[in-house]
C-alpha positions in Angstrom: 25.4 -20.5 -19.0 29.2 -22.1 -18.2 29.4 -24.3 -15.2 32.3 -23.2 -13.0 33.9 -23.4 -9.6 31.9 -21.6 -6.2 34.4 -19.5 -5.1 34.6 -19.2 -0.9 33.1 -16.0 -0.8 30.4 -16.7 -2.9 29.7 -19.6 -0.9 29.8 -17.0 2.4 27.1 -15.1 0.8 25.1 -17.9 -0.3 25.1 -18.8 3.4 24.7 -15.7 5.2 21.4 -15.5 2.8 20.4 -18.7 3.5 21.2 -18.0 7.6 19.5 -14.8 7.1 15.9 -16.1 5.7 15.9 -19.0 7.8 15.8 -16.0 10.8 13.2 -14.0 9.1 11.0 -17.0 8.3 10.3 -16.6 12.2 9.4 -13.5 11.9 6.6 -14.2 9.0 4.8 -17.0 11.1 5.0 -15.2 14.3 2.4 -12.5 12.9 4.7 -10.3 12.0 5.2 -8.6 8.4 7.8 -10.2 6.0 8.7 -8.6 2.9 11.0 -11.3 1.7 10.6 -15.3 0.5 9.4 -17.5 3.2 10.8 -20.5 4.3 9.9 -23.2 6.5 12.4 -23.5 9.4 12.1 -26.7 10.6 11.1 -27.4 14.6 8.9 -25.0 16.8 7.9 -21.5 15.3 6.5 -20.9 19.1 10.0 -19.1 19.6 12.9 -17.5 17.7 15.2 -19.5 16.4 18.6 -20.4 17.5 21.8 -21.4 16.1 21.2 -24.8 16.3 17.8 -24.6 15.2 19.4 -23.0 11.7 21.5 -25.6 11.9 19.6 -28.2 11.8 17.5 -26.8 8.7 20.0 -25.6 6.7 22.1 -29.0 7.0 25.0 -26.3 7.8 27.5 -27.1 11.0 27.0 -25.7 13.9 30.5 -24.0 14.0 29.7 -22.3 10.4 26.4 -21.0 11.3 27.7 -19.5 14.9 30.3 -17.6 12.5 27.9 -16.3 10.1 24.9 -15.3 12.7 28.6 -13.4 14.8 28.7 -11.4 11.0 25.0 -10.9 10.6 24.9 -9.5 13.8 27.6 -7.6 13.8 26.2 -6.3 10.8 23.1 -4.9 12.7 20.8 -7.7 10.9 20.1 -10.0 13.3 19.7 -9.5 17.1 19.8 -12.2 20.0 16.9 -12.9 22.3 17.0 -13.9 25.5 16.0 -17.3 25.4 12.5 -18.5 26.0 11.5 -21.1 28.8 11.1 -24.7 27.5 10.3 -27.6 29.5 13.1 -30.7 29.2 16.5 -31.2 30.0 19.4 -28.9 28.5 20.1 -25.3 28.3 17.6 -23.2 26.5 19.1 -21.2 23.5 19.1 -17.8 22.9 16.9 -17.1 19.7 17.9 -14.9 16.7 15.5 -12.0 15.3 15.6 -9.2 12.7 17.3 -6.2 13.8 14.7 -3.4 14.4 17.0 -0.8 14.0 18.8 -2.3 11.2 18.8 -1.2 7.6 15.7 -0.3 6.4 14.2 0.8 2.8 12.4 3.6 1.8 9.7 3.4 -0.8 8.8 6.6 -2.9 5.5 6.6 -5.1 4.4 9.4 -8.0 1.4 9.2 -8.5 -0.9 11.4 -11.1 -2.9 12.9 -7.4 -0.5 11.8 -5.1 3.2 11.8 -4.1 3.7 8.8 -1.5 6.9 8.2 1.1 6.8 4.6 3.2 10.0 3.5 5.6 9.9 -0.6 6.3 12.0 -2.7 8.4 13.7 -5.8 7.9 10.5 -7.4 9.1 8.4 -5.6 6.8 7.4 -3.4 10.0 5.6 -0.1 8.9 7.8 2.8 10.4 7.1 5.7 8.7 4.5 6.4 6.3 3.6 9.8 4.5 1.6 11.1 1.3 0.6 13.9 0.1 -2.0 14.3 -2.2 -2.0 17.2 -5.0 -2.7 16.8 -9.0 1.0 16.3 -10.2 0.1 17.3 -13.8 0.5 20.9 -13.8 4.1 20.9 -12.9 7.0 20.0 -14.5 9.1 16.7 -14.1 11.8 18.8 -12.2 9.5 20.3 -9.7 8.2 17.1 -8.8 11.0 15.0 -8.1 12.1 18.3 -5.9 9.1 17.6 -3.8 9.8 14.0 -3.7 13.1 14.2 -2.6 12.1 16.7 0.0 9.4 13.3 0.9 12.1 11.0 1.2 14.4 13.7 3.4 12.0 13.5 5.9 10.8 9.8 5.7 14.8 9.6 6.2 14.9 11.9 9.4 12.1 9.8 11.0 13.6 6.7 10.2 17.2 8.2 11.6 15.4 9.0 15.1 14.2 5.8 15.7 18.1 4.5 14.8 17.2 2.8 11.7 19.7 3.2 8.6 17.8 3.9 5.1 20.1 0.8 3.0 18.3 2.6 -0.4 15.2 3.5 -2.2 12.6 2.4 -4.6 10.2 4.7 -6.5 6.8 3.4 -8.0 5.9 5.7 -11.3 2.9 5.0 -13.3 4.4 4.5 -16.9 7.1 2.7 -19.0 10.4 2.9 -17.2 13.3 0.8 -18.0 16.1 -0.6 -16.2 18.3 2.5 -15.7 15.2 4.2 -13.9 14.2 6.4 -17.3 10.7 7.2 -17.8 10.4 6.6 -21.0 6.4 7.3 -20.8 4.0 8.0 -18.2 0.9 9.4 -20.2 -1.3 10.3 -17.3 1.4 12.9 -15.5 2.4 14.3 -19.1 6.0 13.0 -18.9 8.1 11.1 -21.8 12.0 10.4 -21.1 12.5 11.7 -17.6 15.8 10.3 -15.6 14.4 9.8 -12.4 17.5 8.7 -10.5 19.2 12.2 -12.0 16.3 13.9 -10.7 16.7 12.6 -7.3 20.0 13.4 -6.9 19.8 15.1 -3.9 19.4 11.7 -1.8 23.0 12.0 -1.2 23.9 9.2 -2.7 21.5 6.8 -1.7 21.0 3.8 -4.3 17.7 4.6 -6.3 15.6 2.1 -8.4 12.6 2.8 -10.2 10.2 0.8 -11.5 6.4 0.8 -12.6 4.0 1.1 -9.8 1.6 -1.8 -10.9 4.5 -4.1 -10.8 6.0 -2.6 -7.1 2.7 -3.3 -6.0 2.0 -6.8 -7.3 5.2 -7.5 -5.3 3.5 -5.9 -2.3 0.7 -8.1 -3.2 3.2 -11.2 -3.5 4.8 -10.9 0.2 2.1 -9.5 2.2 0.6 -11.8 3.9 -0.4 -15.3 4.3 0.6 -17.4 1.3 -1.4 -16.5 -1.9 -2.5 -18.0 -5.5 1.4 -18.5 -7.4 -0.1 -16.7 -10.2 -1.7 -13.3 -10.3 -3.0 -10.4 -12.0 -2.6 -7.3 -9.7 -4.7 -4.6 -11.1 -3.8 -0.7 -10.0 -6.7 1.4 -10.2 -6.0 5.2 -10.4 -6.5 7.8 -12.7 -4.3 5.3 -14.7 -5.0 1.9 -14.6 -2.0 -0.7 -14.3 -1.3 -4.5 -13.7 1.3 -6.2 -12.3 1.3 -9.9 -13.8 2.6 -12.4 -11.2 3.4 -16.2 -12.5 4.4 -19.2 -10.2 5.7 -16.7 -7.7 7.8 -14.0 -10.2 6.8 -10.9 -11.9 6.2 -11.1 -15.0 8.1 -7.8 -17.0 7.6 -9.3 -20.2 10.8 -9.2 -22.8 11.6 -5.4 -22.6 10.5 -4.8 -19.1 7.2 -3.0 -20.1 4.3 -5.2 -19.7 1.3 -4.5 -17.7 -0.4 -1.7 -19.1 -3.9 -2.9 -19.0 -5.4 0.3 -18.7 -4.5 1.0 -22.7 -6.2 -2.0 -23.8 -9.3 -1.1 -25.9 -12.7 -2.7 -24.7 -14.0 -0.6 -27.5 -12.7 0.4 -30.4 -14.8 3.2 -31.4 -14.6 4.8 -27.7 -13.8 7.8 -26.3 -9.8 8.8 -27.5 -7.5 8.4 -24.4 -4.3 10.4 -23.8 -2.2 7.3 -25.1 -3.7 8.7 -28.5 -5.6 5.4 -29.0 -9.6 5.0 -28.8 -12.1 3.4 -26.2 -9.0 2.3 -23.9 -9.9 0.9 -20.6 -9.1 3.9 -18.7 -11.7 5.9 -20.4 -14.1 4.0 -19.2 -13.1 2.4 -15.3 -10.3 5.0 -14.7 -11.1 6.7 -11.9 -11.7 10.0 -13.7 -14.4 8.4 -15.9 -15.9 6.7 -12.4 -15.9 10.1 -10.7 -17.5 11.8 -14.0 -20.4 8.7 -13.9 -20.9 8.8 -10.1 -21.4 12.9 -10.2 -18.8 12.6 -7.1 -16.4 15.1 -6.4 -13.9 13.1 -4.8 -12.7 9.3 -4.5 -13.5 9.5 -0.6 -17.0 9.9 -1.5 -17.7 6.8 -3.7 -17.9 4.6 -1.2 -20.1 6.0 1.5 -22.6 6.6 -1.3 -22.2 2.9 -2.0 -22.8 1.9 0.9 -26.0 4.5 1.2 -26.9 2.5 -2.4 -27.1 6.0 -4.6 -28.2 4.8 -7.8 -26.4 6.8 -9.8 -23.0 5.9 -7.6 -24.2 1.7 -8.5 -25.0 2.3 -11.7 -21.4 4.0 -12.6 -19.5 1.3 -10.4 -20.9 -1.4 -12.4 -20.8 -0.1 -15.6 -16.8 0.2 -14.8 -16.9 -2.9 -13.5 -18.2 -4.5 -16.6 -15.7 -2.8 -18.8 -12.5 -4.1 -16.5 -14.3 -7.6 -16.6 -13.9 -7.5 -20.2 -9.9 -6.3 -20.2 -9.3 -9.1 -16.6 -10.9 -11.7 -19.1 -8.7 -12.0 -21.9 -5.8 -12.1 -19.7 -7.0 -14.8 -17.7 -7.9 -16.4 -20.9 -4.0 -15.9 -22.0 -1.9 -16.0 -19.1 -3.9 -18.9 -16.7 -3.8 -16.9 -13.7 -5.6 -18.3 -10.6 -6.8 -14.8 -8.7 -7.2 -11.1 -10.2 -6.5 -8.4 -7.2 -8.4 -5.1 -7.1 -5.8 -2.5 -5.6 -5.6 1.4 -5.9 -9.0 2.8 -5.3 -10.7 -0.7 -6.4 -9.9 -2.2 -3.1 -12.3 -0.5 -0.8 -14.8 -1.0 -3.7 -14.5 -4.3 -4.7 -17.6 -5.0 -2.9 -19.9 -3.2 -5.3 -16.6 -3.6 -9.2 -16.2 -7.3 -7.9 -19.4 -8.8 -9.1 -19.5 -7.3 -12.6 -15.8 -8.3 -12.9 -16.8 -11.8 -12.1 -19.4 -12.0 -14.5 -17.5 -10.6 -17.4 -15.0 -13.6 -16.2 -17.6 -16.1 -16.2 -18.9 -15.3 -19.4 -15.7 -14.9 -21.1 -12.7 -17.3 -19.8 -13.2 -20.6 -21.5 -12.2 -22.3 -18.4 -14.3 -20.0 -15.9 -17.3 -23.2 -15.7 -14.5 -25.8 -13.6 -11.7 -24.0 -12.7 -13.3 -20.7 -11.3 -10.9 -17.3 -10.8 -11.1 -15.5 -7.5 -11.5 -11.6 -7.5 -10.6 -9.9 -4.2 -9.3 -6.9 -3.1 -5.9 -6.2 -2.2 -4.7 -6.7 1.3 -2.0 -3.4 1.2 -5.1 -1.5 -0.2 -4.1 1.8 -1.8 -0.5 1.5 0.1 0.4 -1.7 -2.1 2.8 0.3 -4.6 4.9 2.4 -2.0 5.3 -0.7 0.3 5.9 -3.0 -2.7 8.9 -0.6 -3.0 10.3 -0.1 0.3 9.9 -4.4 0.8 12.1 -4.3 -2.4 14.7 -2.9 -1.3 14.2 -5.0 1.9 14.3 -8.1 0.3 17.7 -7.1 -2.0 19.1 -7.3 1.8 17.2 -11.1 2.7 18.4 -12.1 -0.3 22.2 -10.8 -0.5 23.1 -9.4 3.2 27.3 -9.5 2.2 26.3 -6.6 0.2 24.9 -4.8 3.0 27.8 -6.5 5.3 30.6 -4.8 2.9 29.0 -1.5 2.7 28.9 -1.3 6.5 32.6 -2.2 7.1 33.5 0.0 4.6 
């Protein structure tokens, strides 16, 4: 890369970033839900900040802060407070908070049983959130990103009525996508080089991104809550089963964008042939297809009350694919070094009964399991991880460049 010059407008949108974050960093330690970086913010977190608070952490002067909150807020990203009592001398400050009805994103999920539609806030506020389950594989690529854009229509009407502006939209999709949003493969819904963005053209122009779901939902995973493990192995268990690889805080896409797909791993070889058109993948055996087919269950909704009422047959199957995952989780721990492995999808409400099969496939396989031991818990977004991971993506495009939203609104 060749040093050269900051330009004054770059340094403006370095700034209004930086002003930005230092706001929303308020908002993360005052219980509510970020979906952006954190950073400290130096002083009390009791109450919002105000300009001279940002001043004083961002080593910015007073005057160029007061200009660049007057932007932000103009802007409809940040909002003044009145200001809170404090004991002492001196005027108390008006504080500075994320705009509720400010831009918002919209996160759209395909799933193989499930089409998804999730509206967040600046804060990472829930405001809308829709899905609709159905099996996706009988109908054709076209008809499905018809019913997803009808999703998003009205996850954009609700988000309208309570005067929030949808800034874009993110859609999880269990497969290989690359950067221009073509599915290149998704094995499990039957498609192979399907333009999503083309397909959703009827968002009237909205900005669309696409990415795989595990990844989406490892960034959930990443900015959901109080701070984590840097390094992560998010695992989404579906009828497909997907990881999103987290290290020192980044995902992981690997060199072509495509890494992650732990559910075509082979635990065995001579197994059972999977719809990749490999044998005795992963899926086959801890997909939740193959669980349901063990467990004699109808339905996912039904796996865990029968855990809980300790059906043998229910146990039996649970372990058996929580062996099988152990085997997969362990030789990435062993490669990558990562600290946790998250159970998301329909692992998450049974971790309780995958978990300690996982961890003993991990303490019998990871070379460094005996002193430096790998926590397995499930995921705190649940089976929502994906579809938030994409709203809080475009969300965070906003924390992290808001003179890109600023120009579009003056515009």
């Amino acid at each position: 890369m060749t040093d050269g010059p900051v330009r004054q407008a770059s340094l403006r949108e370095h700034n209004l970033g930086l002003v930005l974050r230092q706001a929303a960093s308020w908002s993360s330690r005052s219980g509510r839900r970020l979906a952006g970086p954190r950073q400290e913010l130096e002083g009390e977190v009791a109450r919002p900040p105000s300009r001279a608070d940002i001043a004083a952490a961002t080593s910015l002067t007073r005057a160029t802060v007061s200009a660049l909150v007057d932007d932000l807020i103009a802007g409809g990203l940040l909002t003044e407070v009145g200001p809170a009592p404090r004991a002492g001398a001196g005027r108390p400050a008006a504080g500075l908070v994320l705009s509720a009805d400010g831009p918002a994103g919209l996160g759209l999920e395909i799933n193989v049983d499930y089409l998804a539609a999730c509206v967040v806030d600046l804060a990472g506020g829930v405001r809308h959130r829709e899905v609709r389950r159905a099996d996706q594989r009988p109908g054709r690529p076209d008809q499905v990103l018809a019913e997803v854009a009808g999703l998003a229509a009205d996850a954009r009407a609700h988000a309208e009525r309570q005067g929030l502006t949808v800034a874009g939209a993110a859609v999880a999709v269990p497969g290989l996508v690359t950067p221009a949003g073509l599915v290149r493969l998704a094995p499990n819904l039957g498609w192979r080089d399907v333009d999503v963005p083309d397909g959703l053209d009827a968002l009237d122009g909205l900005p669309v991104t696409v990415d795989n779901e595990a990844n989406l939902a490892a960034l959930g995973e990443l900015h959901a809550g109080p701070t984590g493990p840097a390094s992560f192995l998010y695992v989404s268990g579906e009828v497909g089963i997907g990881a999103g690889i987290v290290l020192q805080g980044a995902l992981f896409r690997g060199a072509r964008g495509w890494s992650g797909e732990l559910g075509h791993v082979a635990v065995r070889p001579d197994g059972p042939a999977c719809r990749c058109g490999a044998r005795g993948c992963l899926e086959q055996y801890s997909g939740q297809e193959a669980i349901l087919r063990a467990a004699g269950v109808g339905g996912t909704d039904d796996l865990r009350p029968r855990a809980e009422a300790g059906e043998s047959v229910v146990l039996a199957a649970l372990a058996e694919a929580g062996a099988a995952l152990g085997v997969a989780v362990a030789g990435v721990v062993n490669l990558l070094d990562v600290e946790a492995v998250v159970l998301g999808g329909i692992y998450a409400p049974l971790a309780e009964w995958l978990g300690p099969a996982v961890r003993a496939e991990i303490g019998q396989r990871v070379l460094t399991a005996a002193w430096s031991p790998v926590e397995v818990r499930p995921s705190l977004l649940g089976g929502d991880a994906a579809v938030m991971g994409a709203a809080g993506m475009v969300v965070r495009a906003i924390h992290d460049h808001p003179a890109r939203w600023l120009a579009r609104v003056a515009t």
